[in-house]
PDB file of N, CA, C and O in Angstrom:
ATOM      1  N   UNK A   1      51.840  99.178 104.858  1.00  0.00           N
ATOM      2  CA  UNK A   1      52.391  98.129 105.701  1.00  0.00           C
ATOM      3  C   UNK A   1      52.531  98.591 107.150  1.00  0.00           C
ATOM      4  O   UNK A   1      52.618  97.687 107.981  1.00  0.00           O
ATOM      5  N   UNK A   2      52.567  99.804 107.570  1.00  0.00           N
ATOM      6  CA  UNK A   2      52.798 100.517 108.553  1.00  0.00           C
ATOM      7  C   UNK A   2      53.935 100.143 109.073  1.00  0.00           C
ATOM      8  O   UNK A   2      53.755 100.352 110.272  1.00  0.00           O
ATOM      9  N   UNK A   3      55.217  99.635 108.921  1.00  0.00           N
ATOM     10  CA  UNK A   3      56.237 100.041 109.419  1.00  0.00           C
ATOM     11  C   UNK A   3      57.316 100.352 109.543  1.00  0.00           C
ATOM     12  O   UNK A   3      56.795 101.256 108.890  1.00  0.00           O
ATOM     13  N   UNK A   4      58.746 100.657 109.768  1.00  0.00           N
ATOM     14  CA  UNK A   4      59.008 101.476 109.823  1.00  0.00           C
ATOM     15  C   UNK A   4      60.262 101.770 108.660  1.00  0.00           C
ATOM     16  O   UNK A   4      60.920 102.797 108.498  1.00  0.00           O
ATOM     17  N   UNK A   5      60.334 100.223 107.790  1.00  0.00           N
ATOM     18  CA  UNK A   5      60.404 100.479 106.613  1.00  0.00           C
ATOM     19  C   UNK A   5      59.907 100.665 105.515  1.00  0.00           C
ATOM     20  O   UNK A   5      60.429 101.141 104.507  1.00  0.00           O
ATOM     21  N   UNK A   6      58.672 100.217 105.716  1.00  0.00           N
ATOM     22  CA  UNK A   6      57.581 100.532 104.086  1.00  0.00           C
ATOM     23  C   UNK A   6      56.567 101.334 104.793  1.00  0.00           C
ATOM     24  O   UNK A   6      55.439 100.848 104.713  1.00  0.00           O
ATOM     25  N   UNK A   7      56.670 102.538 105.529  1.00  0.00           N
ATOM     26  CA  UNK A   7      55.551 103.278 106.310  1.00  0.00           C
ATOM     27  C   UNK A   7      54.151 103.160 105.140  1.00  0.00           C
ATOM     28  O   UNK A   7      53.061 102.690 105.467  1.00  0.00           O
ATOM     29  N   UNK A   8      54.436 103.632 103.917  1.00  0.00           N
ATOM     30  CA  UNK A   8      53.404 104.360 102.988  1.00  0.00           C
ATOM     31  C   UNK A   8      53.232 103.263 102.332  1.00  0.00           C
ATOM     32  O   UNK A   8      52.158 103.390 101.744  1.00  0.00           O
ATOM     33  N   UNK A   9      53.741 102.130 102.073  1.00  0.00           N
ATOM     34  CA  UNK A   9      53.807 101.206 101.197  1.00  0.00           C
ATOM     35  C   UNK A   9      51.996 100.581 100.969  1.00  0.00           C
ATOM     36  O   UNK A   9      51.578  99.918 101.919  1.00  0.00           O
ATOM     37  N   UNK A  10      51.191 100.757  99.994  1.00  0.00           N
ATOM     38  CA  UNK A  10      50.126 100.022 100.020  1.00  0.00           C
ATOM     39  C   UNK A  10      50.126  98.332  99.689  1.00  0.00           C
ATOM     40  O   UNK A  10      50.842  97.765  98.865  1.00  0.00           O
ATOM     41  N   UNK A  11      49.219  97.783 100.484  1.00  0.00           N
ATOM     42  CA  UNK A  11      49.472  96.589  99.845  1.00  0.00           C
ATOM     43  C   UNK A  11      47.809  96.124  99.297  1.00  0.00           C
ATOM     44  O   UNK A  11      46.843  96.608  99.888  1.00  0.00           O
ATOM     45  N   UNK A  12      47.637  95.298  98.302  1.00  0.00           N
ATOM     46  CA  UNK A  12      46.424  95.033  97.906  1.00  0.00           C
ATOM     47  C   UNK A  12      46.311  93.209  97.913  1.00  0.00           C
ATOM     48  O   UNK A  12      46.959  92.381  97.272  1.00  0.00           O
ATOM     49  N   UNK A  13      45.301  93.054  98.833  1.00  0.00           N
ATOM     50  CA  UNK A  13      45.202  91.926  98.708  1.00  0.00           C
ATOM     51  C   UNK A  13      43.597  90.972  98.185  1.00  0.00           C
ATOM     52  O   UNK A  13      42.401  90.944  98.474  1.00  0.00           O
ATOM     53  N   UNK A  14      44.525  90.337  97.309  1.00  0.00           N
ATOM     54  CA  UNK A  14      42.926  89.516  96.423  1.00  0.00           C
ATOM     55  C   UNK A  14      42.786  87.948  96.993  1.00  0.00           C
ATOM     56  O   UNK A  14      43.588  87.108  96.585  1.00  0.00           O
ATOM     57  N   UNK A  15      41.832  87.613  97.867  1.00  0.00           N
ATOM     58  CA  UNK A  15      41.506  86.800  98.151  1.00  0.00           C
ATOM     59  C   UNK A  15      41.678  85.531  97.179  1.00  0.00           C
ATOM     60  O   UNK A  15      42.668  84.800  97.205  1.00  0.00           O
ATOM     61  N   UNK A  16      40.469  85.354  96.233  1.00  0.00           N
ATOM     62  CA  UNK A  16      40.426  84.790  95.318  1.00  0.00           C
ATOM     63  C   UNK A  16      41.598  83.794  94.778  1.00  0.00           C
ATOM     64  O   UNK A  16      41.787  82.599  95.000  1.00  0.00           O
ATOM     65  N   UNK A  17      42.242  84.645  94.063  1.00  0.00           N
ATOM     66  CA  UNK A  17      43.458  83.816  93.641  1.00  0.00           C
ATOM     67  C   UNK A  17      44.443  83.511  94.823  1.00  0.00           C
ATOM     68  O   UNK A  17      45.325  82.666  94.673  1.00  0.00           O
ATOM     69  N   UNK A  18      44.295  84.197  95.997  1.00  0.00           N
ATOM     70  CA  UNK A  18      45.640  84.463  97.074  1.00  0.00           C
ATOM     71  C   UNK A  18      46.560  84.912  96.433  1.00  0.00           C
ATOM     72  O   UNK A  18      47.595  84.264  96.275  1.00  0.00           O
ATOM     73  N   UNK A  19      46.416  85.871  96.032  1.00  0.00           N
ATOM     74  CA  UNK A  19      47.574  87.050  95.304  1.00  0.00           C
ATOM     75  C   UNK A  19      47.651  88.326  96.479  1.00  0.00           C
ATOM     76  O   UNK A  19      46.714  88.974  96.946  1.00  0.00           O
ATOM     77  N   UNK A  20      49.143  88.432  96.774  1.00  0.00           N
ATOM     78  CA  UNK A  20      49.398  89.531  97.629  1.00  0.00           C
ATOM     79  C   UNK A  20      49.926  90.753  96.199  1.00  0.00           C
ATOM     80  O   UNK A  20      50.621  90.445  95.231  1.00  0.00           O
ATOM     81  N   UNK A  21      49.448  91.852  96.440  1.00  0.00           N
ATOM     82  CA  UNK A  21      50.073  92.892  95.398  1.00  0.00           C
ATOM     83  C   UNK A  21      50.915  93.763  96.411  1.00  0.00           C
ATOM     84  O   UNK A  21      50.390  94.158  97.452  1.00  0.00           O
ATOM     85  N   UNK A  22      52.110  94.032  96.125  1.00  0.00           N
ATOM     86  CA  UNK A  22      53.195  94.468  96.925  1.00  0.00           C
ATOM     87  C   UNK A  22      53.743  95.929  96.665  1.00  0.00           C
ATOM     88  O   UNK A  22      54.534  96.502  97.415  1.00  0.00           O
ATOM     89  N   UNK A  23      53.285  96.385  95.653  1.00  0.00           N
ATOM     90  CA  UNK A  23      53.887  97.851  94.953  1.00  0.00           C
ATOM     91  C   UNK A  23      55.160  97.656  94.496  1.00  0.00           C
ATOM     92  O   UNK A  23      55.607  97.046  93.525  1.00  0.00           O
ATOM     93  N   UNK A  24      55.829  98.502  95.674  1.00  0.00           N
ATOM     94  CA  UNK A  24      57.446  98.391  95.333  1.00  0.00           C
ATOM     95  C   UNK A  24      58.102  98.073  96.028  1.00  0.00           C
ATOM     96  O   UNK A  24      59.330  98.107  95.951  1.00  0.00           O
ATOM     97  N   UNK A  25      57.071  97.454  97.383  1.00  0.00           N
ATOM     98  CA  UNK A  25      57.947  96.932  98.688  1.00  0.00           C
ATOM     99  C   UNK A  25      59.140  96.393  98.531  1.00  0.00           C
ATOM    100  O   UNK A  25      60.092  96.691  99.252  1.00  0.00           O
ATOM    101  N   UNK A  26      59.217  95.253  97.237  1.00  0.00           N
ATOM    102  CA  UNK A  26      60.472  94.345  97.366  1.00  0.00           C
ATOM    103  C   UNK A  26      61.109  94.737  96.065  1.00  0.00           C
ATOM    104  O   UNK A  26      62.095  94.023  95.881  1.00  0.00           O
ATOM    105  N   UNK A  27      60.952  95.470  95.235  1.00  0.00           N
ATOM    106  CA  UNK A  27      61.889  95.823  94.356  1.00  0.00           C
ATOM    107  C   UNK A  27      61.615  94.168  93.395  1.00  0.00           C
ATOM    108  O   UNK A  27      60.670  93.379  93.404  1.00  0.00           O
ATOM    109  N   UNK A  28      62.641  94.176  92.813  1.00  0.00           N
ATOM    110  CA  UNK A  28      62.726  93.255  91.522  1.00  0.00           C
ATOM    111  C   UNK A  28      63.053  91.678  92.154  1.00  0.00           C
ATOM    112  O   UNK A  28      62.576  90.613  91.762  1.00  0.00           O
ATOM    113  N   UNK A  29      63.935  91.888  93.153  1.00  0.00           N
ATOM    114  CA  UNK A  29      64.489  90.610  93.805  1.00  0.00           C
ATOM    115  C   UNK A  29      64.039  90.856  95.149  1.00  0.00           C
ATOM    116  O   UNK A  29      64.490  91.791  95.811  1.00  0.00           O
ATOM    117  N   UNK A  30      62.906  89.816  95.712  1.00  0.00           N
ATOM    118  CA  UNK A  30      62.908  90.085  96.970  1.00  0.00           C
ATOM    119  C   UNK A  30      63.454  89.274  97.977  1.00  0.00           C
ATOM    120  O   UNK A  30      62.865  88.997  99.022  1.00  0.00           O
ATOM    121  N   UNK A  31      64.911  88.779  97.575  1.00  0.00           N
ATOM    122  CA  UNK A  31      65.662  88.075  98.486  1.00  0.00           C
ATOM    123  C   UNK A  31      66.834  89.174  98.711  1.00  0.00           C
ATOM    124  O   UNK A  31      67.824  88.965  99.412  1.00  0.00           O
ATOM    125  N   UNK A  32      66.576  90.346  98.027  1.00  0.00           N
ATOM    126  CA  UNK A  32      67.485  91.249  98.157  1.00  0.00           C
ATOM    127  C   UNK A  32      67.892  92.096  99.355  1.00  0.00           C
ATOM    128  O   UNK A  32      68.953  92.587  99.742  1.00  0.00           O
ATOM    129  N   UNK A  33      66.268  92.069  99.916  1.00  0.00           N
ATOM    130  CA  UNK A  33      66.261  92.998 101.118  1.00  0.00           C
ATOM    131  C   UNK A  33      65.502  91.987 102.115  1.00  0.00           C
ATOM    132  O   UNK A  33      64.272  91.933 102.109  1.00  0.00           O
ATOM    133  N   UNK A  34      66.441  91.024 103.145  1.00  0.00           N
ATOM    134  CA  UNK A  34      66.041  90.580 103.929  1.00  0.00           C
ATOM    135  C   UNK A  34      65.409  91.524 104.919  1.00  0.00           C
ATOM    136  O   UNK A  34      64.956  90.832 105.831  1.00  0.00           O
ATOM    137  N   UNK A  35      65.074  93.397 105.239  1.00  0.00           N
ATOM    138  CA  UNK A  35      64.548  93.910 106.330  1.00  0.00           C
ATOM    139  C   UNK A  35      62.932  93.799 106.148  1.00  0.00           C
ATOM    140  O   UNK A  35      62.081  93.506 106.988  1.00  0.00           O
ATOM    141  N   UNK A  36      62.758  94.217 104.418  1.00  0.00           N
ATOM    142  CA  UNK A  36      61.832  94.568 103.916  1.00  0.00           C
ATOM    143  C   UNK A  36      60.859  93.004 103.485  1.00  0.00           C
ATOM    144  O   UNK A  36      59.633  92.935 103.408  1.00  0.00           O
ATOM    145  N   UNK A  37      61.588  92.178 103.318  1.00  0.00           N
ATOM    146  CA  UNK A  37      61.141  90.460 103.110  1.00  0.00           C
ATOM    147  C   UNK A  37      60.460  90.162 104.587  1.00  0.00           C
ATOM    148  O   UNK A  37      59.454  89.452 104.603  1.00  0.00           O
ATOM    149  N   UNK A  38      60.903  90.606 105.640  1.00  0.00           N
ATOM    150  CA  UNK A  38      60.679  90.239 107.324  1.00  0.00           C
ATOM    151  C   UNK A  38      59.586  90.947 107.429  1.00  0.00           C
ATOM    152  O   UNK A  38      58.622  90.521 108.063  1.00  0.00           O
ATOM    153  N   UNK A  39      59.585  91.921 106.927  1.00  0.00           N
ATOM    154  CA  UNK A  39      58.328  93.031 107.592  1.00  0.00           C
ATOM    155  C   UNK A  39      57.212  92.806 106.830  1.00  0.00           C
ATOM    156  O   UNK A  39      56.118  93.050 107.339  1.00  0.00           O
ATOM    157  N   UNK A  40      57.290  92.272 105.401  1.00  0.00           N
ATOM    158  CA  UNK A  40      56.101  91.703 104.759  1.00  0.00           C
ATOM    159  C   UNK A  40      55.583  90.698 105.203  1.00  0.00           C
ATOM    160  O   UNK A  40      54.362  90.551 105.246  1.00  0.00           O
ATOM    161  N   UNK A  41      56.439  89.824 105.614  1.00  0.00           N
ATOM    162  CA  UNK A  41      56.187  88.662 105.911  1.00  0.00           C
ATOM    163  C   UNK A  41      55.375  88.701 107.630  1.00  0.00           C
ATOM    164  O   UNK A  41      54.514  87.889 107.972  1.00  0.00           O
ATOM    165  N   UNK A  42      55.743  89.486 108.245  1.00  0.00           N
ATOM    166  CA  UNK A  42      54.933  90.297 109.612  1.00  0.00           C
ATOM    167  C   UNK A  42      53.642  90.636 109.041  1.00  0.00           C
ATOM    168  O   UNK A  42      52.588  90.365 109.616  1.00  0.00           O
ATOM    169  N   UNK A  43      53.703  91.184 107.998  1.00  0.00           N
ATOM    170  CA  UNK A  43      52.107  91.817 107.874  1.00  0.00           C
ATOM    171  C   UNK A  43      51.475  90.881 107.579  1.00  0.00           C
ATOM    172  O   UNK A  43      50.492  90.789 108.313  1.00  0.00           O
ATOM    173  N   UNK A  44      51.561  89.809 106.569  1.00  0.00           N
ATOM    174  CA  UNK A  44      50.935  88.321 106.124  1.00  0.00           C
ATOM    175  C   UNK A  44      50.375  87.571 107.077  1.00  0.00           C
ATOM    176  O   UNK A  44      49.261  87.088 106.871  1.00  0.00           O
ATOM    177  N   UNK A  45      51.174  87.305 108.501  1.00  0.00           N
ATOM    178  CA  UNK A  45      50.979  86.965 109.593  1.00  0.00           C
ATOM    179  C   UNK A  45      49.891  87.851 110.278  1.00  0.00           C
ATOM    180  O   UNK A  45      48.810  87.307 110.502  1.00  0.00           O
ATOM    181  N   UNK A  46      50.074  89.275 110.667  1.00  0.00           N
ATOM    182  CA  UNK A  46      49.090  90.257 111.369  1.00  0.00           C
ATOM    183  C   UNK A  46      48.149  90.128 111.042  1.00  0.00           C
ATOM    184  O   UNK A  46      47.154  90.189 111.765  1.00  0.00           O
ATOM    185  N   UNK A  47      48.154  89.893 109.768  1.00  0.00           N
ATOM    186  CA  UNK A  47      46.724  89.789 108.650  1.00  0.00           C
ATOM    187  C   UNK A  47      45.774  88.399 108.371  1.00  0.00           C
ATOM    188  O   UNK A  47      44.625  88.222 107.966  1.00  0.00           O
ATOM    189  N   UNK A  48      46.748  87.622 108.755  1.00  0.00           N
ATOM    190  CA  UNK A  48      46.413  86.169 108.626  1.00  0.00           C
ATOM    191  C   UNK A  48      46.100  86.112 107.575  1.00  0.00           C
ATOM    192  O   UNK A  48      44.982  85.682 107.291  1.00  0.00           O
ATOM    193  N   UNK A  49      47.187  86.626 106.401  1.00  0.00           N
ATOM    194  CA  UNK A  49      46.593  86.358 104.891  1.00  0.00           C
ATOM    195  C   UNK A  49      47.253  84.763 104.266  1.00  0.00           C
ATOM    196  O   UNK A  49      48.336  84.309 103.897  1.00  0.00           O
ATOM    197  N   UNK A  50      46.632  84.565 104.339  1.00  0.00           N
ATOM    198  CA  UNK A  50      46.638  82.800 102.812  1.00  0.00           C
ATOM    199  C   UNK A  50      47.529  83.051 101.834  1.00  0.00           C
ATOM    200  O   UNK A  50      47.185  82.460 100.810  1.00  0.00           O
ATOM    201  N   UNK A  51      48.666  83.755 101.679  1.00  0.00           N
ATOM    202  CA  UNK A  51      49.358  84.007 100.447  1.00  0.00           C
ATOM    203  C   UNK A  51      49.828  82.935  99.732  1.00  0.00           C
ATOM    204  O   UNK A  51      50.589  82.021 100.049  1.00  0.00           O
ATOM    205  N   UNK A  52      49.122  83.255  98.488  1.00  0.00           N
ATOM    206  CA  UNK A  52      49.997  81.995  97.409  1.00  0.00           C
ATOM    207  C   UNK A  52      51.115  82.258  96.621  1.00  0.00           C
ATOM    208  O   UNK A  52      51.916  81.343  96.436  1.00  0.00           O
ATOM    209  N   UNK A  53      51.392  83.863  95.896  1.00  0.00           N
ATOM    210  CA  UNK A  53      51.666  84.570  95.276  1.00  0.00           C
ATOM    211  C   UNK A  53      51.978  86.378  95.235  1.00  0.00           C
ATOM    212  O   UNK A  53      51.154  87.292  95.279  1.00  0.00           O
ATOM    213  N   UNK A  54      53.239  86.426  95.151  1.00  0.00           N
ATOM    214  CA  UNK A  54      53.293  88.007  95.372  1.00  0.00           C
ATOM    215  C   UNK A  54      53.599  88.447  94.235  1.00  0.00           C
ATOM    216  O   UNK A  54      54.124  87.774  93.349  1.00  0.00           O
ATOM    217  N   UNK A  55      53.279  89.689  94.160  1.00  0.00           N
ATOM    218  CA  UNK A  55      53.291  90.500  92.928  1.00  0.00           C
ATOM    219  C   UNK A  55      53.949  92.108  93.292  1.00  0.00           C
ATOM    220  O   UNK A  55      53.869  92.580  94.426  1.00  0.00           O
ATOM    221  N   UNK A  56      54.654  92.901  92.038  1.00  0.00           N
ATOM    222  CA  UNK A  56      54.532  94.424  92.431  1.00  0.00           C
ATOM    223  C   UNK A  56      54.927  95.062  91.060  1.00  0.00           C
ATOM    224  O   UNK A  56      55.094  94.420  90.023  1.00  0.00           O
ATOM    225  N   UNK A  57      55.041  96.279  91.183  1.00  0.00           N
ATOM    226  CA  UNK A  57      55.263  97.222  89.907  1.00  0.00           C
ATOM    227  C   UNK A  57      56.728  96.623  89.368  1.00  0.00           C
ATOM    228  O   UNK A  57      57.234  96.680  88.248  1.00  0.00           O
ATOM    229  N   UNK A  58      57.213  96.018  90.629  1.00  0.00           N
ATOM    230  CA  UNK A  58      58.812  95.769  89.590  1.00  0.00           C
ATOM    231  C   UNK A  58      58.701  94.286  89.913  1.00  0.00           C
ATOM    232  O   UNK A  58      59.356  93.699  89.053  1.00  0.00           O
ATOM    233  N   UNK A  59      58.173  93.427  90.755  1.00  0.00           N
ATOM    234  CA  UNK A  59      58.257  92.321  91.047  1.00  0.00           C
ATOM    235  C   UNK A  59      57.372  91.102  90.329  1.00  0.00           C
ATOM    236  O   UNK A  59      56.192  91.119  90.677  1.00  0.00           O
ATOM    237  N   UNK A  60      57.766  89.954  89.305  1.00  0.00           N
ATOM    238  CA  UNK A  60      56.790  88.859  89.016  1.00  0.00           C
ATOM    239  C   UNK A  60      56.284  88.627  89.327  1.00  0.00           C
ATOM    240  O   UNK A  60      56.647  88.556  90.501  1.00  0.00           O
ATOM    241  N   UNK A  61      54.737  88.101  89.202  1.00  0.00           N
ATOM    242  CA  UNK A  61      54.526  86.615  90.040  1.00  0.00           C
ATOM    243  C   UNK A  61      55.959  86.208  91.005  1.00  0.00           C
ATOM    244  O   UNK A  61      57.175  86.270  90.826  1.00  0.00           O
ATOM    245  N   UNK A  62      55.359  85.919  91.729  1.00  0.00           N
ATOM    246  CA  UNK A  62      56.021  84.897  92.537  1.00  0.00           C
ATOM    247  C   UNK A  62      56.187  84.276  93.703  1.00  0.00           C
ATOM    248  O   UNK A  62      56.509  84.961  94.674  1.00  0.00           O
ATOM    249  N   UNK A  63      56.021  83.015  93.831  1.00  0.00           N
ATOM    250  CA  UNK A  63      55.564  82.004  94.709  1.00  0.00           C
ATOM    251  C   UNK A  63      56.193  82.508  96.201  1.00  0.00           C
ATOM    252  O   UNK A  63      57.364  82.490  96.582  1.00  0.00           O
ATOM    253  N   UNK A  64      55.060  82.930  96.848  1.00  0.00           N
ATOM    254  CA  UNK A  64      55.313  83.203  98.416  1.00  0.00           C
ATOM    255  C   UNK A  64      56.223  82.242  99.113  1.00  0.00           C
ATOM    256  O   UNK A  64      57.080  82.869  99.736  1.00  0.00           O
ATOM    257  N   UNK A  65      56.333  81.096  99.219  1.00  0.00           N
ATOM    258  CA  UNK A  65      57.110  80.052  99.414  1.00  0.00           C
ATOM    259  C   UNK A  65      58.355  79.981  99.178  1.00  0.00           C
ATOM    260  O   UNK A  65      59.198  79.559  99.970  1.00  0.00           O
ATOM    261  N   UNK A  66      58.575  80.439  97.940  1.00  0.00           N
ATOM    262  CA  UNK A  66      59.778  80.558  97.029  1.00  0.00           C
ATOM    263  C   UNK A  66      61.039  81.761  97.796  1.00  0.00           C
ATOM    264  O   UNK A  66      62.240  81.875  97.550  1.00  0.00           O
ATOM    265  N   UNK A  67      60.228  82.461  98.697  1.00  0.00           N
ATOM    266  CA  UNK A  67      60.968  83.777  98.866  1.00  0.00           C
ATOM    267  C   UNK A  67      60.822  83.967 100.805  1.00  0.00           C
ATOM    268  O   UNK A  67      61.678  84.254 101.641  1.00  0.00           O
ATOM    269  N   UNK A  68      59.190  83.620 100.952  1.00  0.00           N
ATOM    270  CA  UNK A  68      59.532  83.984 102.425  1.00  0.00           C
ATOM    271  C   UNK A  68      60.600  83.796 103.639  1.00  0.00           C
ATOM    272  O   UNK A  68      61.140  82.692 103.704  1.00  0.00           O
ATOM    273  N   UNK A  69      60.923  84.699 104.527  1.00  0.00           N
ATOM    274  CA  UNK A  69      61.711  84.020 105.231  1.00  0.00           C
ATOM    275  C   UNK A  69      61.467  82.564 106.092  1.00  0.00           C
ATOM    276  O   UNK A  69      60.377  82.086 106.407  1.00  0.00           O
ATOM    277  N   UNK A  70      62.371  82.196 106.278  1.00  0.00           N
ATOM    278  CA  UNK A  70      62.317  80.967 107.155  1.00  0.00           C
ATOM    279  C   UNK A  70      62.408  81.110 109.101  1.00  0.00           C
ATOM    280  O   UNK A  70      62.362  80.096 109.797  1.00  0.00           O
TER     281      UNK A  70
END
């Protein structure tokens, strides 16, 4: 993600479905960590990614919409 909370954090992104894969960026709840929710949500933007869906090692499915900030 490069910054300066998820420096190492990889993110994988699949076009196709518009699935963002997140690792462990957001943990289980990602309304938990509004710093780490902002800075993903920065990279989505930088990236101009189409997200439909985020995913991670601890995180569901779950609807980009459902969670991004406002």
């Amino acid at each position: 993600m490069r910054g300066t909370l998820n420096e190492r954090v990889l993110l994988v992104w699949l076009p196709g479905p518009r699935v963002l894969w997140v690792a462990g960026a957001l943990g289980s709840d990602p309304k938990a960590n509004p710093s780490r929710l902002a800075e993903l949500s920065s990279v989505i933007a930088r990236e101009r990614l189409d997200v439909d869906r985020v995913v991670g090692s601890q995180l569901a499915a779950t609807r980009w919409a459902d969670v991004r900030p406002r």
